[in-house]
C-alpha positions in Angstrom: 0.0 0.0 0.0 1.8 3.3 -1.0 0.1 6.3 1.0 -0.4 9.7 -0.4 3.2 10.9 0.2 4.7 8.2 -1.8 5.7 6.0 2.0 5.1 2.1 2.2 2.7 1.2 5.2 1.6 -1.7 4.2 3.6 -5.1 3.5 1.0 -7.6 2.9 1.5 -10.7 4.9 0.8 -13.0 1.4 3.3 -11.4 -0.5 6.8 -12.9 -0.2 9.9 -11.1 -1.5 13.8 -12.1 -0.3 15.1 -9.0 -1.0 12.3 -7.1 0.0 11.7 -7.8 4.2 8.6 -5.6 5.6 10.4 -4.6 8.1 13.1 -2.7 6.3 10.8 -1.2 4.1 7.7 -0.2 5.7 7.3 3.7 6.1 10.0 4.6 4.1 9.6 6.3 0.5 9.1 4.4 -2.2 12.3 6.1 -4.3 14.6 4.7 -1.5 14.4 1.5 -3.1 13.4 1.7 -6.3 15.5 4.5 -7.1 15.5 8.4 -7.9 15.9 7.9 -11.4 13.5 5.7 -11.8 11.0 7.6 -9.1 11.1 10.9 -11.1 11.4 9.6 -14.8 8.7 6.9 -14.5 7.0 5.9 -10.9 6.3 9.6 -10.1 3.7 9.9 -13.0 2.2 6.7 -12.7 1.4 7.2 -9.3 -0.5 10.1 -10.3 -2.2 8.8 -12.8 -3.1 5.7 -10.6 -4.7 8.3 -8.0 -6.5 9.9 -11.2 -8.4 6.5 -10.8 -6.5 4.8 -13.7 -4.6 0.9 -13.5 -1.2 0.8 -14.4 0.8 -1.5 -15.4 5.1 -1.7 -16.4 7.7 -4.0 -16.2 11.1 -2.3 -14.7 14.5 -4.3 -13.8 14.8 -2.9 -10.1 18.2 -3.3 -8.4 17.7 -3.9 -4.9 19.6 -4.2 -1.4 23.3 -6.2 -2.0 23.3 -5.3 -5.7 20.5 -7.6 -6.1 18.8 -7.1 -9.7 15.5 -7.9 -10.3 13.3 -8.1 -13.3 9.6 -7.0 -11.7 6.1 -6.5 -13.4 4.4 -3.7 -11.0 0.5 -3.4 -11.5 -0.5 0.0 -9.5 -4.3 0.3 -8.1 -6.0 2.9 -6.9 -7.2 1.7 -3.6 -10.6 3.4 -3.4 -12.6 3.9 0.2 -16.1 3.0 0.8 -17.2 6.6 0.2 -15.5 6.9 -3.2 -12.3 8.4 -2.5 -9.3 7.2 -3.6 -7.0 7.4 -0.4 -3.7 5.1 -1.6 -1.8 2.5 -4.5 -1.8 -0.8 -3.9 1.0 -1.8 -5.3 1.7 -5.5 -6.6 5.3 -6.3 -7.7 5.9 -10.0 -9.5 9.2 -11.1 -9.9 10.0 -12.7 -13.0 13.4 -12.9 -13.0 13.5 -16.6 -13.4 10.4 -16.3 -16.0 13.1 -14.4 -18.1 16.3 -16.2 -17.3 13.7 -19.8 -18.8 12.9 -17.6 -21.8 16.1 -16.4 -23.3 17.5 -19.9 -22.6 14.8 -21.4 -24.5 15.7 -18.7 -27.2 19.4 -19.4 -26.9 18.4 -23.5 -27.6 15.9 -22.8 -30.5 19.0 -21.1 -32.0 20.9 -24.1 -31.4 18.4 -26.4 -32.8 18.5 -24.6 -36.1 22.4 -24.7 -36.1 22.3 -28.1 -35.0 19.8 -29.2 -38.3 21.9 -27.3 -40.8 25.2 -29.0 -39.3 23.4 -32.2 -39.3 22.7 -31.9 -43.0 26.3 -32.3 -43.9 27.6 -35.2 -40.8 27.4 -37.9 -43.5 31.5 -38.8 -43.4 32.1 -39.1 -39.2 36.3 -38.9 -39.8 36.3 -36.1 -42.4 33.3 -34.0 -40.7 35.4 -33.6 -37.7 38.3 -32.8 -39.3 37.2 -30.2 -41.2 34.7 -28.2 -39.2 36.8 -28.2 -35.8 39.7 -27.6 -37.3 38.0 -24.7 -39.2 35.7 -23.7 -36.0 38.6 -23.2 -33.3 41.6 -21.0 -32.9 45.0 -22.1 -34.1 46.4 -22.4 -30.7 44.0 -25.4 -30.1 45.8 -28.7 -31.2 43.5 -31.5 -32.8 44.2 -35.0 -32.6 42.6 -38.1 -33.7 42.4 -41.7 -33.0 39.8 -43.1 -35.1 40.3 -46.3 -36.6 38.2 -47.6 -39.7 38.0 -51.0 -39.1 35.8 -50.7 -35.8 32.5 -52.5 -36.0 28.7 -50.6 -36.3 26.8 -48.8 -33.9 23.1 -48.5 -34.5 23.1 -45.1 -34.6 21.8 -42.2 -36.6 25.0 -40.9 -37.7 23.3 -36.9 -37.0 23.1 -38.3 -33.6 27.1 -38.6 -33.2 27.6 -35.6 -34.7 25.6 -33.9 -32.1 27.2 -35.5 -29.5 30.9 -34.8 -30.5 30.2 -30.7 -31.4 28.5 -30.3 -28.4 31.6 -32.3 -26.4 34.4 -30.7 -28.6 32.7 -27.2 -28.4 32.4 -27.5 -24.4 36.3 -28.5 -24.6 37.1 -25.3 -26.9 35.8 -22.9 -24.5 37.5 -24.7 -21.4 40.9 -23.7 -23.7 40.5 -20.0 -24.1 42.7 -18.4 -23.9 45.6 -19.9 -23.5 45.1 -23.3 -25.8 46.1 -26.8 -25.6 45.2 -30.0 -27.2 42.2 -31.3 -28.1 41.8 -35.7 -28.8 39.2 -37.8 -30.0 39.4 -41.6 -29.8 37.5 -44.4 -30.7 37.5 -47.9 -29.0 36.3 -51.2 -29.2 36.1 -52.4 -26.2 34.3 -55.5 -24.2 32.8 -55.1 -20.6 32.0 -57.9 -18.1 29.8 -58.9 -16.4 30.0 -56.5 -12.8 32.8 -54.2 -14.9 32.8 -51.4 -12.1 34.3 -48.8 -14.9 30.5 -48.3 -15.7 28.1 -47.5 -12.5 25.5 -48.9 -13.0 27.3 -51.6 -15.0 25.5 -51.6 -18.8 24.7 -55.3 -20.1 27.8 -57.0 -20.7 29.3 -57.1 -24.4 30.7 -55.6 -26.9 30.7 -52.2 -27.2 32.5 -48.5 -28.9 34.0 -46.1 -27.0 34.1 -42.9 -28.2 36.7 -40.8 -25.7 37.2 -36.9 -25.8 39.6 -35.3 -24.0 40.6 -31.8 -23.4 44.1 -30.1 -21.3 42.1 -27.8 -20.1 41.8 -26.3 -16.0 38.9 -29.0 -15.6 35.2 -29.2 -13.9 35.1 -28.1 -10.4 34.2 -30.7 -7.7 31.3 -28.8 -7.2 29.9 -28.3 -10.3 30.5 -31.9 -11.7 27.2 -33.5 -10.6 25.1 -30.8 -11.7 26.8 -30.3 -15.5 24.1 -32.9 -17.1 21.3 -31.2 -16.2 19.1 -29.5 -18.4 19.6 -25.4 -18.5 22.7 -25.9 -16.6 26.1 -23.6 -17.8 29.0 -21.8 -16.6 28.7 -19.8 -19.7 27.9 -16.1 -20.2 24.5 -15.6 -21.7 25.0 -15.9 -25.9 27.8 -17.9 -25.7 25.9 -21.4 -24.7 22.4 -22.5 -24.1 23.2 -24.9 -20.9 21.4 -27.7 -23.5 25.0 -29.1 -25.1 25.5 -32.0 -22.4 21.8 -32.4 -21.5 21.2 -33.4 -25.3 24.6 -35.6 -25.3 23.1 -37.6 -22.6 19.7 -38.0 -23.9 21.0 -39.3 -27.1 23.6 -42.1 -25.0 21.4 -43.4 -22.5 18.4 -43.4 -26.4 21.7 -45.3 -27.9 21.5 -48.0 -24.4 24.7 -46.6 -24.0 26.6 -44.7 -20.8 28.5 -41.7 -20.6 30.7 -40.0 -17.9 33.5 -37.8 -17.1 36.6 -38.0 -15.5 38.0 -33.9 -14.9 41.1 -33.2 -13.0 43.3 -29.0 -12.6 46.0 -31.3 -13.7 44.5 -33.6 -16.1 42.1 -31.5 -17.6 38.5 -33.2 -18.5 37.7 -36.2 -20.3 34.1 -37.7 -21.4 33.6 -41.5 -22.0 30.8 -42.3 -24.5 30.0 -45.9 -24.6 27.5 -47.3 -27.3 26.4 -50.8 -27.5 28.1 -52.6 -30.9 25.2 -53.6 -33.8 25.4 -57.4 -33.2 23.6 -59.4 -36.1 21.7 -61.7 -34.7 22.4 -65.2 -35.1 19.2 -66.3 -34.8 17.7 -64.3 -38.0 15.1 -66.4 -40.3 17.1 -66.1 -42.7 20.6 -67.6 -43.6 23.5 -64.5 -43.1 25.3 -65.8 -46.5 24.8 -63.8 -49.5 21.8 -65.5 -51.1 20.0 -64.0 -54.5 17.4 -61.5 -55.1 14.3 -63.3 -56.3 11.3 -61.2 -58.2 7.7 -61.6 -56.4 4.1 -60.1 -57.0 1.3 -59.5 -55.0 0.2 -56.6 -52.6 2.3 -55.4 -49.7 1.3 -53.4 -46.6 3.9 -51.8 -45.2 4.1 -49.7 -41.4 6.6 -47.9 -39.9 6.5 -44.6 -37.9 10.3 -43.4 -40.0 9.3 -42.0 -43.3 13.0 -42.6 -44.5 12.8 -46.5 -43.5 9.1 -46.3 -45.3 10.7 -44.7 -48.7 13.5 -47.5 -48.7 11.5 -50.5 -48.2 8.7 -49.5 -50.6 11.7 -48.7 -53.0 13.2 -52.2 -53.1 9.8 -53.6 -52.7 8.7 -52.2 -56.4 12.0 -52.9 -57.3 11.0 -56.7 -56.7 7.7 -56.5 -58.8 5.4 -55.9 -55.8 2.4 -53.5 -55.2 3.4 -51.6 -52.1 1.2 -49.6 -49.7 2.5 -47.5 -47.1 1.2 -45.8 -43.7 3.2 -44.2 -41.1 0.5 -44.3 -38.6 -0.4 -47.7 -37.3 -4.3 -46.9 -36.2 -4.9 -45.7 -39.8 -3.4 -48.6 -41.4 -5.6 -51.1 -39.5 -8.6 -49.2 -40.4 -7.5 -49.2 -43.8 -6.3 -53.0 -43.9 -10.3 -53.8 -42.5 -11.6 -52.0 -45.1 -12.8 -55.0 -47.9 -11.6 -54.1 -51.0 -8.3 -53.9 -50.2 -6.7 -57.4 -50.7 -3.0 -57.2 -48.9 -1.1 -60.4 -49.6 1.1 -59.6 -46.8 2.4 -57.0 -43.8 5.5 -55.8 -42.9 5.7 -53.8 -39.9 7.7 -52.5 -37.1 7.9 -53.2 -33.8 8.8 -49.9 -32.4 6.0 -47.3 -33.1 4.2 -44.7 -31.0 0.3 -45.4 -30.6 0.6 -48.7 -31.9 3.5 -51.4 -31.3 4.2 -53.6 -34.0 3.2 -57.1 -32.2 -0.3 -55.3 -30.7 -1.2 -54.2 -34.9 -0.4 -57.7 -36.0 -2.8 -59.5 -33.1 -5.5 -57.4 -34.4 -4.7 -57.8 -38.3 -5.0 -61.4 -37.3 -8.2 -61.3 -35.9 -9.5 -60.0 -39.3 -7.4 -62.1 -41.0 -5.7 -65.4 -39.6 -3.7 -66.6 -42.4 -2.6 -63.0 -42.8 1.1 -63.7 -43.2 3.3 -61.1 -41.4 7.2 -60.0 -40.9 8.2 -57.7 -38.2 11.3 -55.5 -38.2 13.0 -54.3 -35.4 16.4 -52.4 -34.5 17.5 -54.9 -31.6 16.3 -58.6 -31.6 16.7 -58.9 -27.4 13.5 -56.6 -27.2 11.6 -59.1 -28.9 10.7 -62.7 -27.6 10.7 -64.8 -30.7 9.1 -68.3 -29.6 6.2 -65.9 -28.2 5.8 -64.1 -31.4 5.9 -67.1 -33.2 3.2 -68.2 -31.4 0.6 -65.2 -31.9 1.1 -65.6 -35.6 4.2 -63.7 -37.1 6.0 -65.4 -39.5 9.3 -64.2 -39.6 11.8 -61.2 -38.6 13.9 -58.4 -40.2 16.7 -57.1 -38.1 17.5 -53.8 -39.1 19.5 -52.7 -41.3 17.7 -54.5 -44.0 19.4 -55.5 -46.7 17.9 -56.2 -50.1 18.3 -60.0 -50.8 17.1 -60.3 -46.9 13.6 -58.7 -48.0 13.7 -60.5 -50.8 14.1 -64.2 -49.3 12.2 -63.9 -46.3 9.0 -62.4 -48.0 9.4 -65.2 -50.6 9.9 -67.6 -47.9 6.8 -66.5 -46.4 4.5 -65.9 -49.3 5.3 -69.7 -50.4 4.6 -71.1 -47.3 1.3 -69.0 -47.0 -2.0 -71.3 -47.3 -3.7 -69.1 -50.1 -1.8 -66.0 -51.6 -4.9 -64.3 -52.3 -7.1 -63.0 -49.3 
């Protein structure tokens, strides 16, 4: 409540401010914290204007006791008495310094995003990629070196994936080196963990996997700061210079990969992030024979589902390619209302497993209920999420383990379209 002479006598006992304790500011003028500057260019008048009966309202970065700066809205009332008069302000202020600080971060990562899809367009060679743009992107006095061996194994991956994972690391490592320099590496590993491998809390299923290592000579993390430096908003950087996003997104993508990532940082060392991704093991128990085996020409009507337009385009690409009729959806509800429908005539499904509204084994138990005989291959990206004998069971007929390979698609939907009871349905 701001009286007529501009003094606070009122410090409502809902309102809760820090910076702002009743008792220090109660009875005092309103300029003495909000400034004389401010009170004179701005306040003065709208207090007048608020005791003219009118609402006000302005938003006013405020600096406060200890240097404390503040980002307010302030909404002015007139506070009118039962008779009419207008004997006060009430006065609420909002602090929405935090509201701001979320806002220009979300900014700051929208601008990353964008920079992060045009950089993605190009990621297609891993090696070359990084040797080009970092080597172009940081200062001469930054040394680059690389241990990347071609002959490592895959990684089901989607290589714009890596690529996001290394800029963010590499760029994190380039401003640890300002000013002064050092050496930047990147490695990659193949390595195997055990069973109980304590190099890995909590220990990841044990295998084969790739490690991808970067390591910087720079002062490293603070103790302090270390278990806080994955979280989401979270930077030691000025504002424009990072979005507090880079390692949030790096572990998102690992831990989507089934993989683990962590840091080691030392003064003396300087800091040093382990990215381990699960090998791409083909599985050995795969309907069909791993040897080369010919492409062999078919007909008849496909339906094809899978949520990844790309994977859609490539399969309905090899499909016609074969001498089928190939239908695609991308959304699994709309491709069992179309496969009920009776004049279409499928002679066979291929699905995923892996889809949003719809899994791939829940769509064929109810493309079987229309259609028993229906014959129908499922595709997946990692053959332990599925449990074969069960499948087998409900009805499917045979798997693709991604990636797919032409004479795969070929032989297995030959293999099941022969073994089918009737090829028209």
């Amino acid at each position: 409540m701001i009286k007529p002479k501009n003094s606070l006598c009122i410090w409502t006992k809902k309102g809760r401010a820090d910076h702002l304790p009743a008792r220090e500011i109660t009875g005092r003028h309103i300029r003495d914290f909000v400034g004389t500057d401010l009170f004179q260019s701005q306040l003065k008048d709208y207090l007048d204007d608020c005791r003219k009966g009118r609402v006000v309202c302005f938003h006013q970065h405020l600096t406060f006791p200890e240097e404390n700066v503040r980002f307010m809205e302030v909404r002015l009332n007139p506070y009118v008495e039962p008779d009419g008069t207008i004997s006060g302000v009430t006065a609420i202020w909002r602090d929405l310094t935090e509201q701001k600080r979320l806002e220009q971060h979300v900014r700051q990562t929208q601008k990353m995003e964008s920079l992060g899809t045009l950089a993605g367009g190009i990621a297609h060679d891993f090696n070359n990629i990084l040797m080009a743009l970092l080597r172009a992107t940081f200062p001469s006095n930054i040394e680059l070196r690389f241990g990347i061996h071609h002959k490592m194994n895959m990684v089901f991956a989607d290589p714009v994936q890596i690529h996001r994972i290394i800029m963010n690391l590499c760029s994190n490592a380039e401003h640890a080196l300002r000013p002064n320099g050092g050496s930047l590496s990147i490695d990659l590993h193949a390595i195997i963990i055990e069973q109980g491998d304590i190099r890995f809390p909590p220990t990841p299923n044990p295998g084969r996997y790739v490690q991808i290592v970067v390591s910087d000579s720079g002062p490293g993390i603070p103790d302090h700061i270390l278990p806080k430096i994955f979280d989401h908003f979270f930077t030691t950087k000025p504002v424009g210079e990072g979005t507090g996003m880079g390692l949030s997104v790096a572990h998102g993508i690992v831990e989507s990969l089934r993989g683990h990532i962590s840091v080691q940082s030392s003064n003396k060392d300087g800091t040093t992030f382990l990215i381990t991704i699960p090998e791409y093991q083909i599985p050995t128990n795969s309907s069909i024979d791993s040897k080369p085996s010919p492409i062999s020409p078919g007909s008849g009507q496909v339906l094809i589902v899978d949520d990844e337009v790309s994977i859609t385009e490539v399969l309905k690409e090899f499909l016609e390619h074969l001498g089928y009729t190939v239908t695609v959806h991308i959304n699994p509800l709309e491709a069992l209302e179309v496969f009920r429908m009776p004049h279409h005539r499928f002679n066979c499904l291929i699905t995923d497993q892996t889809m949003p509204t719809l899994g791939g084994d829940r769509l064929s138990q109810e493309i079987l209920k229309v259609r028993p005989d229906m014959p129908i291959i499922l595709c997946t990206g990692f053959s332990h999420t599925i449990d074969k004998e069960k499948t087998l069971e409900q009805g499917i007929r045979a798997f693709l383990y991604k990636p797919i390979l032409l004479n795969q698609l070929s032989q297995t939907l030959t293999h099941v379209l022969s073994h089918s009871k009737s090829k028209n349905f």
